[in-house]
Structure formats: structure tokens, C-alpha cells
N, C-alpha and C positions, 0 to 999 in steps of 0.2 A: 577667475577664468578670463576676465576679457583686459587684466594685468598681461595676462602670457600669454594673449593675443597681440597684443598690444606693442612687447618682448620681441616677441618673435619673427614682427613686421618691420620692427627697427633696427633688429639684427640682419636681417635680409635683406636691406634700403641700402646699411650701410655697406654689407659684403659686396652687392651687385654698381655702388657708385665707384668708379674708381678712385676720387680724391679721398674719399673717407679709407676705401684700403688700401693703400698706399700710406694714408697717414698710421693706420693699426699697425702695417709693417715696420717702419718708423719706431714706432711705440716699441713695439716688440723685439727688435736686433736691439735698441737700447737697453733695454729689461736685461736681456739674455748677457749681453756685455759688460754690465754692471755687476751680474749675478755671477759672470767667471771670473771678474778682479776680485769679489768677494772672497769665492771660492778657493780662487788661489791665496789669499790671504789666510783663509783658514786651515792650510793645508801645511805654512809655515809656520 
């Protein structure tokens, strides 16, 4: 219990700072862009 306390203060820290979500954004358009070269690769 005080694991997902614990979770779920650090997920909120990070959402509410803006350098850390700006960096998850970051994170995330890479992911998603990697995932549609993929994608397209598997399609051919």
C-alpha cells in the first residue's frame, strides 16, 4: 500500500513539473515514430 502511494506521488510530481513532462513528451513522439517506421516496414 504505501509502494502505490508512493507511485502515485511520483507520477503527479512528475506530470505537474514541467521539465519532466516535456521530457515524457519527448519520450513519447520518439516511441510513437519509431513504432510507425516499424509499422510501415511490416506492412511491406
Amino acid at each position: 500500500m504505501e509502494l502505490l502511494k508512493y507511485t502515485l506521488t511520483q507520477v503527479a510530481s512528475i506530470l505537474v513539473n514541467p521539465t519532466y513532462s516535456m521530457f515524457l513528451i519527448l519520450i513519447g513522439v520518439i516511441f510513437y515514430l519509431k513504432n510507425k517506421k516499424i509499422t510501415k516496414l511490416n506492412i511491406w
